[in-house]
N, C-alpha and C positions, 0 to 999 in steps of 0.2 A: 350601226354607226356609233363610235366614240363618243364621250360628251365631249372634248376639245372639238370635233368636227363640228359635233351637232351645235357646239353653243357658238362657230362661227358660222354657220349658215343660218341661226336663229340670228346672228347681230347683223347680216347681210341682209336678212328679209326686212328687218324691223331699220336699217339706214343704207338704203340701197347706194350705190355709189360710193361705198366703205373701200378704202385704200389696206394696203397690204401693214404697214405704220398705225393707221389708225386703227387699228381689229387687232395688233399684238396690244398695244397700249391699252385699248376699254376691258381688254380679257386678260392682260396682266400675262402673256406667252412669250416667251420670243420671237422675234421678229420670224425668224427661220420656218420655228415650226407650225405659223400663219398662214405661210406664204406655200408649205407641204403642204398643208389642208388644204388650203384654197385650192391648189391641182388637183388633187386626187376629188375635189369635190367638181370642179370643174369636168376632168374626165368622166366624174359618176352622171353628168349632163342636169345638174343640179344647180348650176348658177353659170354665168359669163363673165367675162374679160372684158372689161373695152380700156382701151389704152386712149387716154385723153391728157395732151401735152406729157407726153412721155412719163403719166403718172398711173398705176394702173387702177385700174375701179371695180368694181364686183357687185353684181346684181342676181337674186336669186329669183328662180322658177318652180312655179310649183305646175302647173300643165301644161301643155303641148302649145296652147297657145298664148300662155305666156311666155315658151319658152322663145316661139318664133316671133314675138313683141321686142322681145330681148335680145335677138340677131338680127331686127330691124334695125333697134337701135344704132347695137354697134356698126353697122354698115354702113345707114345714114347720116353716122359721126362723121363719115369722111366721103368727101365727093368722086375720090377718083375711087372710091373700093364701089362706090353706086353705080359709077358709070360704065367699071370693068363688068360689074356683074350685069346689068343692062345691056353690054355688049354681048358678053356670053350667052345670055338669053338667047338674042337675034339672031345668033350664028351658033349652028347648032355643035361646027369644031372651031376650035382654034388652038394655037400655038403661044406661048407668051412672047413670043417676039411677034407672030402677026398681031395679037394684041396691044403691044408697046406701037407696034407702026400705023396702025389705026386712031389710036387715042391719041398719038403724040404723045408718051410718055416712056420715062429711060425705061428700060428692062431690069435694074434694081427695084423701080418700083411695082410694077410690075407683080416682080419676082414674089417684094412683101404681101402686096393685097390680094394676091393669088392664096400665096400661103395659109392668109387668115381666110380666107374663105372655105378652103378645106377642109381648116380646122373647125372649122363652124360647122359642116357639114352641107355649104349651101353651093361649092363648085370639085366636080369630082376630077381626074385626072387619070387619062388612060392613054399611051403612048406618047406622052408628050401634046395632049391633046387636052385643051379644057371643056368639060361639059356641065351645066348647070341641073342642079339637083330639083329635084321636085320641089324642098326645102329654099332652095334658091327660089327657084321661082314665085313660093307663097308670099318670102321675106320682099320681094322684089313688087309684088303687089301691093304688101302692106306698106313701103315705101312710099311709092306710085299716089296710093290712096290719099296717107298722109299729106302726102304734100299737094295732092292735086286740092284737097280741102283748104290748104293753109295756102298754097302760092298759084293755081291753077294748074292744067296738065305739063305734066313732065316731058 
């Protein structure tokens, strides 16, 4: 690993929630070449993405269950990506349109939270068919959990 990568995935550990602006700024990079790291350190399954108010945030992982702490997170940031994947749980196929017609939600969105789910590795996709990952389903627990602790069951 580079020192540019390694010293932003050292400033992501040490201020979790570090924007793609603020990690060029404290490291003196350009904005550009923050924002390459953080992919490719993303794809090395080394930190996450959560998109909050359309601003993006990075949080790093060092094990397995930190890393699926970290895809709690971002999942439980938003209620209709909790509810799609809770869906998908419970049915072992679906369709993103039977999905949108179930949940009552457009197929744009739909489309989005399906997306990130993918990408996260926690909803797989096979003929047009969504099926939830093993990885889905621990995150979906860890959910569950959470919140049955904080608000009773889900």
């Amino acid at each position: 690993m580079g020192n540019t990568r390694k010293a932003i995935l050292d400033a992501v550990a040490r201020e979790p929630g570090s924007s793609i602006s603020g990690l060029a700024s404290a490291l003196r990079i350009p904005r550009t070449t923050a924002s390459y790291q953080l992919h490719k350190l993303e794809e090395d399954g080394l930190l996450a993405e959560l998109d909050a108010s359309s601003k993006e945030r990075y949080y790093a992982y060092d094990t397995p269950e930190d890393r699926l702490r970290a895809k709690a997170r971002i999942v439980a940031s938003n209620e209709n990506a909790v509810r799609i994947l809770e869906y998908c749980s419970r049915r072992s196929v679906q369709s993103r349109a039977g999905i949108a017609r179930e949940l009552g939600l457009s197929n744009p969105t739909i489309a989005w939270h399906v997306q990130r789910l993918k990408r996260l590795g926690l909803v797989s996709e096979l003929s047009r068919r969504h099926y939830v990952t093993d990885d889905g389903r621990q995150v979906l627990t860890t959910i569950q959990q959470e919140r049955g602790m904080k608000y009773g069951p889900v």
